[in-house]
Backbone bond lengths (Angstrom), bond angles and torsions (degrees), N, CA, C in turn:
res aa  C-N    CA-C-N  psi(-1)  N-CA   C-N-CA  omega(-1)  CA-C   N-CA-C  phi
1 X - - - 1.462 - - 1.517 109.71 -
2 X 0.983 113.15 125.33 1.761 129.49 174.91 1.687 111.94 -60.34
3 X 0.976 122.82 163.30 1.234 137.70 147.47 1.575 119.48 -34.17
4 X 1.588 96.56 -76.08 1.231 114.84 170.35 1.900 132.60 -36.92
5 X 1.350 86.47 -46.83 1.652 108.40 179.43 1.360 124.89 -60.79
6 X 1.581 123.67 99.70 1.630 104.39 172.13 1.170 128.80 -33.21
7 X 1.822 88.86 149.51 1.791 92.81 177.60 1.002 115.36 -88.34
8 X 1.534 128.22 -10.86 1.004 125.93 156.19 2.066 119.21 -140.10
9 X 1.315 96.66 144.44 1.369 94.68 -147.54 2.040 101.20 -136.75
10 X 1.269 127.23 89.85 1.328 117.24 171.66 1.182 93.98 -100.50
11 X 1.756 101.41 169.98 1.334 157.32 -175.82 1.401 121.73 -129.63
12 X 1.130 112.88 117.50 1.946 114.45 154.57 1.644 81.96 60.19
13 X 1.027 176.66 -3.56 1.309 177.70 -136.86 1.907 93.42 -70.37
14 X 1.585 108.51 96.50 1.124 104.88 161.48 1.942 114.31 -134.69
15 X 1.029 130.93 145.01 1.394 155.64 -148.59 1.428 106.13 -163.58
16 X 1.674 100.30 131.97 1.566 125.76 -151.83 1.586 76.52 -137.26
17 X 1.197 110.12 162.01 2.389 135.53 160.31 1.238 77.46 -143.86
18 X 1.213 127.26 109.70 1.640 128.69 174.21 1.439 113.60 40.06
19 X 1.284 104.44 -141.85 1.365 109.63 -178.04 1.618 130.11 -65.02
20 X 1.198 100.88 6.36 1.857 133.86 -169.15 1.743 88.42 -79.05
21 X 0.736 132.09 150.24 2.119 142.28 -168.17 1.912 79.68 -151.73
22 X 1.440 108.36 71.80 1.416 100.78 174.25 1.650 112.47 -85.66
23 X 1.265 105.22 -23.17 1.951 104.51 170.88 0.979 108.77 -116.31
24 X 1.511 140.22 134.66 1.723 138.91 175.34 1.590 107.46 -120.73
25 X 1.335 111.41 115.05 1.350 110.04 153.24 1.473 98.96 64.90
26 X 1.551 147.12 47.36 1.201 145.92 -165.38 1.709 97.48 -90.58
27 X 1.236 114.90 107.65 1.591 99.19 141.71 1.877 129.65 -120.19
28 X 0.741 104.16 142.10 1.696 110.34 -166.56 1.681 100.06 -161.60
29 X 1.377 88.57 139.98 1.827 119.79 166.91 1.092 112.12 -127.74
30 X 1.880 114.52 156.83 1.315 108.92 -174.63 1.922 89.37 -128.61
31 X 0.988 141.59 132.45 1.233 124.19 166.39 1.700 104.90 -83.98
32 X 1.769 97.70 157.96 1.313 115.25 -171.67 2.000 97.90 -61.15
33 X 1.420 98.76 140.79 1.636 101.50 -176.17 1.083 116.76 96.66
34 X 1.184 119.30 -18.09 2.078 122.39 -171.09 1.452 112.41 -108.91
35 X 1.762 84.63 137.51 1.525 84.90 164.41 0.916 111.35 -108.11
36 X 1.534 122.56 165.29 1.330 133.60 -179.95 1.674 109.60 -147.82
37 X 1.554 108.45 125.70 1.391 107.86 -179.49 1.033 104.63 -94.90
38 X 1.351 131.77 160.24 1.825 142.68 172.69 1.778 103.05 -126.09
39 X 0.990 106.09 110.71 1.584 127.02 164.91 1.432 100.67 -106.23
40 X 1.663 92.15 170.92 1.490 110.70 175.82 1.835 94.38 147.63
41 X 1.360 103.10 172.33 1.474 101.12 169.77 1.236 115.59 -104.62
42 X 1.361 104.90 -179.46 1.716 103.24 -157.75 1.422 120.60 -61.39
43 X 0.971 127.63 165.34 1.218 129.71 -176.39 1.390 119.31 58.37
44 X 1.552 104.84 8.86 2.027 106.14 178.39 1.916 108.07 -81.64
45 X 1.358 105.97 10.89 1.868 99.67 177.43 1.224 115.39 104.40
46 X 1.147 119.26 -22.76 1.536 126.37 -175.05 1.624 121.12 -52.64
47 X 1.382 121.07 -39.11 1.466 97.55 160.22 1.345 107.48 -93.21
48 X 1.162 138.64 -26.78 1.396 122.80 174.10 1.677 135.09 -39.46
49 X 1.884 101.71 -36.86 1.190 136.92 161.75 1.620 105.36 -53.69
50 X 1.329 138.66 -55.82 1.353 156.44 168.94 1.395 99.20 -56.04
51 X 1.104 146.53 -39.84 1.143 152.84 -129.76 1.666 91.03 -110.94
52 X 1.128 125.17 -40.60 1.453 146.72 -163.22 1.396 108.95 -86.34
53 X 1.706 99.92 -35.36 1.755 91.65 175.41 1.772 122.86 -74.02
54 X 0.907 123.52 -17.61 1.549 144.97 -177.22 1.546 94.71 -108.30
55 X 1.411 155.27 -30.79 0.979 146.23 159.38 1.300 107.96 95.28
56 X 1.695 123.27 14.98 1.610 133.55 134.87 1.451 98.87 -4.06
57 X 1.698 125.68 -59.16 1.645 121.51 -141.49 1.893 78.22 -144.29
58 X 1.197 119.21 143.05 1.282 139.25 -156.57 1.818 95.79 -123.87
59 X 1.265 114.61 88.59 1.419 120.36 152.65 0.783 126.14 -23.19
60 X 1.871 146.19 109.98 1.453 147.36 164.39 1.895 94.58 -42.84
61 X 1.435 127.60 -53.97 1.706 107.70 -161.04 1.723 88.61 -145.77
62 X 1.278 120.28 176.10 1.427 157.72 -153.69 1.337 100.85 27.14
63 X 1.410 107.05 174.07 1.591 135.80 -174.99 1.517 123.45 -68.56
64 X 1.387 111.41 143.21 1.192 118.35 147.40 1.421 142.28 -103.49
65 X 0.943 162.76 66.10 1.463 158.28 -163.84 1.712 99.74 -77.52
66 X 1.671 91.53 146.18 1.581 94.36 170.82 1.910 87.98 -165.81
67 X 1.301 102.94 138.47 1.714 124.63 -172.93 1.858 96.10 34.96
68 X 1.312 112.15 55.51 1.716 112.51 -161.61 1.269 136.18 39.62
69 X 1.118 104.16 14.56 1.585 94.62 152.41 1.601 130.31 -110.26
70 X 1.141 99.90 129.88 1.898 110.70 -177.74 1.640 111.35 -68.55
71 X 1.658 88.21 102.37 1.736 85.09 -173.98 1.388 104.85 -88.05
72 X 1.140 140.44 17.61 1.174 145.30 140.07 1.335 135.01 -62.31
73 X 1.171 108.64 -22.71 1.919 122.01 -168.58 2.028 80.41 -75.20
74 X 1.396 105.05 137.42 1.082 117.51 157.20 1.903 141.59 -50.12
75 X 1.643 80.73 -17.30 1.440 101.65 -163.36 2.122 91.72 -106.07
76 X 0.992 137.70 -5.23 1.224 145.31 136.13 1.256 106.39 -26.86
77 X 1.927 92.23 137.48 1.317 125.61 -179.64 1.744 99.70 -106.99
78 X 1.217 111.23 74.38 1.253 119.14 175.21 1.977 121.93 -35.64
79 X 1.409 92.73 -58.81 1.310 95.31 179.36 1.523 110.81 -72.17
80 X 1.442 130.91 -6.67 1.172 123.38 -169.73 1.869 97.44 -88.02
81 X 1.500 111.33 -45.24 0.918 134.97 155.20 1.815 118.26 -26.47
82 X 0.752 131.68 -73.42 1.462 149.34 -157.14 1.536 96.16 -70.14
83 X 1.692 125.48 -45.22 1.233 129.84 179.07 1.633 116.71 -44.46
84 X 1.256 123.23 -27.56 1.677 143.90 168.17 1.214 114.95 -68.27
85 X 1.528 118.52 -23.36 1.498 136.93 179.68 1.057 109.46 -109.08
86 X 1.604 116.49 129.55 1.434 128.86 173.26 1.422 93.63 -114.26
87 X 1.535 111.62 151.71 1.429 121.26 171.71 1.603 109.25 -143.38
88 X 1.365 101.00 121.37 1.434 115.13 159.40 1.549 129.89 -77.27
89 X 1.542 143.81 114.62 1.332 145.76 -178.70 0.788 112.44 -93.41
90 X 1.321 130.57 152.19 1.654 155.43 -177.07 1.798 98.91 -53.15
91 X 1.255 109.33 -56.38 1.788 139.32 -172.54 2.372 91.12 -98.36
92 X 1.036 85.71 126.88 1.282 109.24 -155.46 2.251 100.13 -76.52
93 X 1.397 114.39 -25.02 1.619 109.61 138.81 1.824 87.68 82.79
94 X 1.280 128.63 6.96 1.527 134.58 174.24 1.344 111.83 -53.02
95 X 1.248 118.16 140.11 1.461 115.50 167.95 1.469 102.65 -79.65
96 X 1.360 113.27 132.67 2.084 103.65 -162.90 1.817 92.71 -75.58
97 X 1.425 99.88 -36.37 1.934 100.65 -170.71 1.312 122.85 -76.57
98 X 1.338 115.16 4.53 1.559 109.11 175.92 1.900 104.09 -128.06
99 X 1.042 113.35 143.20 1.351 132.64 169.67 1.710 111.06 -40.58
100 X 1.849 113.11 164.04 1.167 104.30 -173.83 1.747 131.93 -73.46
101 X 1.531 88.20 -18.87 1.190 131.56 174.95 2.250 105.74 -60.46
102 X 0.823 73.30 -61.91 1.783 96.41 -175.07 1.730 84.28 -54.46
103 X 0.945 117.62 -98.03 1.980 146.67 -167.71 1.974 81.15 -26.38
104 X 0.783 139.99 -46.15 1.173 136.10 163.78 1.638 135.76 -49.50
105 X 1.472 108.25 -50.80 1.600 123.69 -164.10 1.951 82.96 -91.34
106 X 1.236 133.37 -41.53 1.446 131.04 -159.06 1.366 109.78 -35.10
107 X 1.407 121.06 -41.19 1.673 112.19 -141.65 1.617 70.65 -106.40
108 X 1.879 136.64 -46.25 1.470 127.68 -174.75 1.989 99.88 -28.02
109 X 1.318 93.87 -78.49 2.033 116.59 -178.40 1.301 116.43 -20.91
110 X 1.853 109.29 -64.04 1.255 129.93 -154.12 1.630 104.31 -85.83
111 X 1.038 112.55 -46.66 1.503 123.22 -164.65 1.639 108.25 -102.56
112 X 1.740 114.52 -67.06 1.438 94.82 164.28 1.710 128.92 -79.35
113 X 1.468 110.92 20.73 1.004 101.58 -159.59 1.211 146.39 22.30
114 X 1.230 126.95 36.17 1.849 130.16 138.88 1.312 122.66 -24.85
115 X 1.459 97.13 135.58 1.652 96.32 169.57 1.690 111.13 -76.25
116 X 1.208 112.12 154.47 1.378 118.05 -163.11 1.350 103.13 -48.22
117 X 1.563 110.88 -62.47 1.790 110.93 171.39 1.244 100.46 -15.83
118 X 1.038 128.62 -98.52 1.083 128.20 -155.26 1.612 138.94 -45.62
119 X 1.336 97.47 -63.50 1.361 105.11 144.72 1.817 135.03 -12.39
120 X 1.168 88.65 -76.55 1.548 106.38 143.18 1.179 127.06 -15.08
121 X 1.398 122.12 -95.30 1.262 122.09 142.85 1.395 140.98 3.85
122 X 1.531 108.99 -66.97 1.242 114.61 -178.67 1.713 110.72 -79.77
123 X 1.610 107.54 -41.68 1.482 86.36 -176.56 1.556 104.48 -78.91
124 X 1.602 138.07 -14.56 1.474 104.96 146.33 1.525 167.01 -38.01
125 X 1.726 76.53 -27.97 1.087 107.65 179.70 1.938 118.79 -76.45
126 X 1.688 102.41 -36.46 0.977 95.64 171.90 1.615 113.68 -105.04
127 X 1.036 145.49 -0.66 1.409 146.34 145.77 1.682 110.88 -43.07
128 X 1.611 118.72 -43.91 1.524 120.08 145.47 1.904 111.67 -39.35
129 X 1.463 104.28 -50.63 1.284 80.74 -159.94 1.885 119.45 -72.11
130 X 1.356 98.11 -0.61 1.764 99.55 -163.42 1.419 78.38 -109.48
131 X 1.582 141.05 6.60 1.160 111.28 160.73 1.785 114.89 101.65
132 X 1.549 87.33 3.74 1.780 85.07 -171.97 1.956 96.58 -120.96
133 X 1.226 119.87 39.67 1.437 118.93 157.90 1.551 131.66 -31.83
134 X 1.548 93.05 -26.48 1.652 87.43 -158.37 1.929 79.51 -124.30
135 X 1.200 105.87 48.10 1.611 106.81 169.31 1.783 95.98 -136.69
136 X 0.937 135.26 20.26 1.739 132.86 -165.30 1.458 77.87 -59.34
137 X 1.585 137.71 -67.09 1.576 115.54 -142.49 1.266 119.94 -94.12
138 X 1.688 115.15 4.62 1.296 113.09 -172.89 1.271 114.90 -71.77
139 X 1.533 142.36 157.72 0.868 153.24 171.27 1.611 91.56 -90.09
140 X 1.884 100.19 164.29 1.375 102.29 -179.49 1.488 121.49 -86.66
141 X 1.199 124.55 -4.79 1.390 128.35 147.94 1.488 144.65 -48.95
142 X 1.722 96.02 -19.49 1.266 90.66 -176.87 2.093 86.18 -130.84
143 X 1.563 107.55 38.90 1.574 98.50 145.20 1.597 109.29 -135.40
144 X 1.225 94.86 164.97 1.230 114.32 163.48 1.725 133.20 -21.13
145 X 0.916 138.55 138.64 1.797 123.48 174.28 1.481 96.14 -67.98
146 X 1.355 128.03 -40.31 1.514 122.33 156.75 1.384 111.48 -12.11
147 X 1.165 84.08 -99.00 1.840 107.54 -167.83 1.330 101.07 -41.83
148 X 1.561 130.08 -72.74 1.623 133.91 178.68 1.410 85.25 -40.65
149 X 0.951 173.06 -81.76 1.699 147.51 -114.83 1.904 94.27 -94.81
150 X 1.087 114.43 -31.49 1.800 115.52 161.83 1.320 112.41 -80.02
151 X 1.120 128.90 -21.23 1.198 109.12 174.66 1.844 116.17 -89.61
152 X 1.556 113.98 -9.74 1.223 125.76 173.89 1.930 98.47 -73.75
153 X 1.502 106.89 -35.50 1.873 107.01 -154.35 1.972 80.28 -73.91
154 X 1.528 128.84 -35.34 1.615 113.08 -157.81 1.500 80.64 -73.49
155 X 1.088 126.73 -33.80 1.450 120.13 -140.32 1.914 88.91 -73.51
156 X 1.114 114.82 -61.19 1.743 105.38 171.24 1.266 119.65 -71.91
157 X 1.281 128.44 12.29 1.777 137.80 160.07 1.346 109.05 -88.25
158 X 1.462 104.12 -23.31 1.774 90.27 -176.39 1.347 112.73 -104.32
159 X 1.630 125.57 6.27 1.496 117.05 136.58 1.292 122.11 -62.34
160 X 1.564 122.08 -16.18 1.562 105.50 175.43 1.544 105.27 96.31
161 X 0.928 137.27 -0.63 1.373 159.70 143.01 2.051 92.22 26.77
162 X 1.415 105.85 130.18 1.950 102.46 167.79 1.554 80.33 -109.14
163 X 1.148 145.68 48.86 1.640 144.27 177.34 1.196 121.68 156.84
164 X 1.364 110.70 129.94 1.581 112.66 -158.04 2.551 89.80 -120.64
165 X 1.582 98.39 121.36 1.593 85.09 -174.23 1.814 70.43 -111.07
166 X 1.762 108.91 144.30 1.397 140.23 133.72 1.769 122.17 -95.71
167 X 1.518 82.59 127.20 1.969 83.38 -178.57 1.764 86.32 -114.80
168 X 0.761 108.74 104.44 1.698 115.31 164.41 1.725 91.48 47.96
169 X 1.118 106.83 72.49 1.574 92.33 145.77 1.152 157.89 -50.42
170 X 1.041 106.02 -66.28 1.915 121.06 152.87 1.525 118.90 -65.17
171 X 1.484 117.27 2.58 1.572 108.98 178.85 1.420 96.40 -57.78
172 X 1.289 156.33 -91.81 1.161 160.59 -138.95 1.337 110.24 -67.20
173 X 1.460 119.69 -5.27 1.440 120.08 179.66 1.518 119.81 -83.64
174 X 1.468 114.83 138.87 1.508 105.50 161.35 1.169 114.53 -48.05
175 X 1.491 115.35 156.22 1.927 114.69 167.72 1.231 116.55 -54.68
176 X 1.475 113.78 -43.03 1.607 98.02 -170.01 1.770 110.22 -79.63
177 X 1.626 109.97 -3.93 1.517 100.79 -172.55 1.546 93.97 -90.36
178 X 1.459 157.85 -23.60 1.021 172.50 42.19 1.504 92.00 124.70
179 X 1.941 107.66 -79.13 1.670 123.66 -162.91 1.414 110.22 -38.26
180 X 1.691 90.78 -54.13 1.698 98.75 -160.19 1.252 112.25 -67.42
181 X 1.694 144.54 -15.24 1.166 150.57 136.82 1.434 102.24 -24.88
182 X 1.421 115.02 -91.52 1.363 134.31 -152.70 1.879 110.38 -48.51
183 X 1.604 91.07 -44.16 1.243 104.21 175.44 1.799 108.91 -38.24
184 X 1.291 94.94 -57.74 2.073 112.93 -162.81 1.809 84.82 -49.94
185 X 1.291 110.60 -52.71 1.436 115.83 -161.42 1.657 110.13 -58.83
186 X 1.366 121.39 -38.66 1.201 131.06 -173.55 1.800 102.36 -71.06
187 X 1.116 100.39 -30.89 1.917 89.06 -176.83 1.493 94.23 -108.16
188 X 1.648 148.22 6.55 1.264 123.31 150.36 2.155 104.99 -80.24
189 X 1.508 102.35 -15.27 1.770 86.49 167.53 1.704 128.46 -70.55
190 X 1.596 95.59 -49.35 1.340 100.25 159.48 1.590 127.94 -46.25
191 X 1.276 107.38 -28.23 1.540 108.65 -173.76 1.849 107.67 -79.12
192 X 1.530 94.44 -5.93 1.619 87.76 178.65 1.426 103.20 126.54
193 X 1.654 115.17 -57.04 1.635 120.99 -175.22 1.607 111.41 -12.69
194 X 1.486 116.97 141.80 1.091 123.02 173.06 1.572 106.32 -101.75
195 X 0.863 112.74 121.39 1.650 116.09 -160.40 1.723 111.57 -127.99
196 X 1.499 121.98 138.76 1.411 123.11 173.23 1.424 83.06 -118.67
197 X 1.358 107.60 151.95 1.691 122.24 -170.66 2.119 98.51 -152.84
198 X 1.130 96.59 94.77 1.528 94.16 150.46 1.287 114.23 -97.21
199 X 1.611 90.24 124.09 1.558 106.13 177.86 1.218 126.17 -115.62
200 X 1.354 132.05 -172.91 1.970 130.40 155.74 1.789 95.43 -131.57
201 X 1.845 118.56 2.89 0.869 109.10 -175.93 1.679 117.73 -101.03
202 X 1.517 120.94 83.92 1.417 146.58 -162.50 1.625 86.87 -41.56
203 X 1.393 107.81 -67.70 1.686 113.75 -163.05 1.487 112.10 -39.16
204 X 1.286 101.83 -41.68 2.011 106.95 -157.02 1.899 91.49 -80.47
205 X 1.303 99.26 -36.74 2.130 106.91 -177.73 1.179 104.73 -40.13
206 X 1.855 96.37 -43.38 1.889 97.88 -148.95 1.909 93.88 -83.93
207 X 1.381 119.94 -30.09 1.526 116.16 -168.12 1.290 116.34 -74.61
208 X 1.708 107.77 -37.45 1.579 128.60 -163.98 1.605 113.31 -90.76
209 X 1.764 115.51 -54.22 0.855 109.89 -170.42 1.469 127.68 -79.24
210 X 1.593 119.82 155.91 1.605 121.43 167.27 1.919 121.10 -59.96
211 X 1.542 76.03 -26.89 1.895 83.99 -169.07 1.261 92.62 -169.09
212 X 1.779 106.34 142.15 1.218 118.44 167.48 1.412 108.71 -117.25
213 X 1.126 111.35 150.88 1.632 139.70 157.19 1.228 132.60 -87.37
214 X 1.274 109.09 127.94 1.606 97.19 -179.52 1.342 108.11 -119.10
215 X 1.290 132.02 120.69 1.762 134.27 175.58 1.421 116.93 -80.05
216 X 1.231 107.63 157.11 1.745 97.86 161.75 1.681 103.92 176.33
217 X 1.096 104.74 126.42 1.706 110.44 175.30 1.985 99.94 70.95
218 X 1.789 115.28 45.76 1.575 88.72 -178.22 1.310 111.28 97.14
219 X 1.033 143.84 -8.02 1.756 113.72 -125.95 1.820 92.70 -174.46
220 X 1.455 107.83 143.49 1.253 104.25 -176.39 1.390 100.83 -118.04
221 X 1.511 108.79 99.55 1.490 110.24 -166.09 1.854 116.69 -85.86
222 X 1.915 109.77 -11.86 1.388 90.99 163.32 1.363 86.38 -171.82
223 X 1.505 100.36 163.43 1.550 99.92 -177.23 1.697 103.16 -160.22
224 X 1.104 114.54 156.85 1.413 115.08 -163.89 1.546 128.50 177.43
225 X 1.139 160.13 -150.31 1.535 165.94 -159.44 1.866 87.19 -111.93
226 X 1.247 100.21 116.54 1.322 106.86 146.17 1.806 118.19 -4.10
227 X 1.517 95.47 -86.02 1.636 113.87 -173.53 1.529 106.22 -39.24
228 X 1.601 113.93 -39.26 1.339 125.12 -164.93 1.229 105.38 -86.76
229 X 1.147 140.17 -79.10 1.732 134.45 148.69 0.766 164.63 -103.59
230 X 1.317 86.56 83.40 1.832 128.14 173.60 1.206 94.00 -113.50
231 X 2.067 120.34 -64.54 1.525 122.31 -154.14 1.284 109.81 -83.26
232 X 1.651 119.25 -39.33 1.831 130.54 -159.60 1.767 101.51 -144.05
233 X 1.557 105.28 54.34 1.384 100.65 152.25 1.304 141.77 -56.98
234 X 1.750 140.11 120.92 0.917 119.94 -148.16 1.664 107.26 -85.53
235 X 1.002 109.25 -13.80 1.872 118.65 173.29 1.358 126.81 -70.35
236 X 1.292 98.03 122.15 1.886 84.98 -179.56 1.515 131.68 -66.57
237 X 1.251 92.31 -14.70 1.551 109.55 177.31 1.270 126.15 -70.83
238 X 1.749 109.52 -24.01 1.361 116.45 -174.56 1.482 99.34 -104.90
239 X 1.137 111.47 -30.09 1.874 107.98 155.25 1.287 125.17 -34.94
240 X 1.696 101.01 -62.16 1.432 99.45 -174.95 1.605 104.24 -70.67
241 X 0.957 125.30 -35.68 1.423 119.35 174.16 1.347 140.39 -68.93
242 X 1.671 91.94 -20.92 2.396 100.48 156.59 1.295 94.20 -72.42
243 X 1.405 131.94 -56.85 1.297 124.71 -162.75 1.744 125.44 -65.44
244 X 1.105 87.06 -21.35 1.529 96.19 159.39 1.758 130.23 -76.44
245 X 1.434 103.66 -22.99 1.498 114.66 167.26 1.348 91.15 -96.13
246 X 1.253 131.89 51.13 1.751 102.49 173.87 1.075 139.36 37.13
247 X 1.534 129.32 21.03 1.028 137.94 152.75 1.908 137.13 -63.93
248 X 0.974 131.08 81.04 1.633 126.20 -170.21 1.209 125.71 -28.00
249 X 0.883 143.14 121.93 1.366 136.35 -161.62 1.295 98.93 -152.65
250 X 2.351 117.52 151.26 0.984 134.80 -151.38 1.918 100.73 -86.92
251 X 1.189 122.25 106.02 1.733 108.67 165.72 1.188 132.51 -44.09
């Protein structure tokens, strides 16, 4: 894979739940380094779309590529695949019986097989980075949905992730636990991370992201620079739909 070449790259991207045509004709790239938020209202595809890049949900027709490999080709090593992909959930996905420390090193041990040392190590290293150092032994019961939603982001940072997917992170969060999420997210963009982010959070789209997307009905009806659509979308659809989150937007 080139420089040049998205890191992630669909085609024809279509996905059926029965008779439901919940993705149509999707094409979208992300280049390596970019973020990109996906809005829209509910039920417009947006995690399903997320869901499709890691192959969570298996497309009836077109391609996936991600760091070049077509996780679509039948002949794909899915799980080898997926290890390049980190994914963040709405519902925070903790093992309740093992420590924060533990919920971290599991998949290093089990899957890349690391020796614990090490392991160790690394998910310390990134439990430092979301800011929860001095939480290694807590179990997730006695933190915060805060913290458990950081301790889920080290826990897919310390595979080493070439792509970080958020499906509503903070949906399940109180408001005030909300920042300290977003915060972690704002200095893994700066750090470079190539990140897909479905959000409902307009503010963090318009500060953080390279380009936003807007979904609706399936379908990616416009997408563009933050500055550009957020304020003077050219769709009426995504008009009525900033303006419906209270967002200002150009007439």
């Amino acid at each position: 894979m080139t420089q040049a070449e998205p890191l992630v790259d669909i085609r024809g991207l279509n996905k059926y739940f029965g008779h439901n045509h919940v993705l149509r004709d999707i094409d979208f790239s992300v280049a390596r380094g970019e973020v990109v938020c996906v809005i829209g209202p509910s039920g417009s595809g947006k995690s399903t779309l997320l869901r499709c890049v890691n192959m969570l949900e298996t497309p009836q027709s077109g391609t996936v590529r991600v760091n070049g490999r077509e996780l679509t080709d039948p002949d794909c090593d899915i799980d080898a695949a997926r290890r390049q992909i980190g994914m963040v959930f709405q519902q925070f996905n903790l093992f309740p019986h093992h420590n924060a420390l533990d919920n971290c090193t599991l998949a290093l041990t089990t899957v890349l097989k690391n020796k614990r040392e090490v392991a160790e190590r690394i998910a310390r290293e990134n439990l430092e980075r979301v800011g929860l150092a001095d939480k290694l032994d807590a179990y997730p019961a006695r933190l915060s949905g805060g913290q458990q939603q950081r301790v889920a982001i080290a826990r897919a940072l310390s595979m080493d992730p070439a792509l970080m997917l958020f499906d509503e992170p903070t949906s399940a969060l109180d408001p005030e636990l909300v920042g300290e999420v977003l915060s972690v997210m704002r200095r893994l963009a700066a750090e470079g991370m190539t990140m897909i982010v479905v959000t409902h959070e307009i503010a963090f789209a318009r500060e953080v992201a390279d380009r936003v997307v807007f979904m609706d009905g399936g379908g990616i009806v416009e997408q563009g620079p933050p500055a550009t659509l957020l304020s003077a979308p050219r769709a009426a659809r995504t008009r009525d739909f900033l303006k419906r989150v209270l967002v200002p937007v150009a007439d």
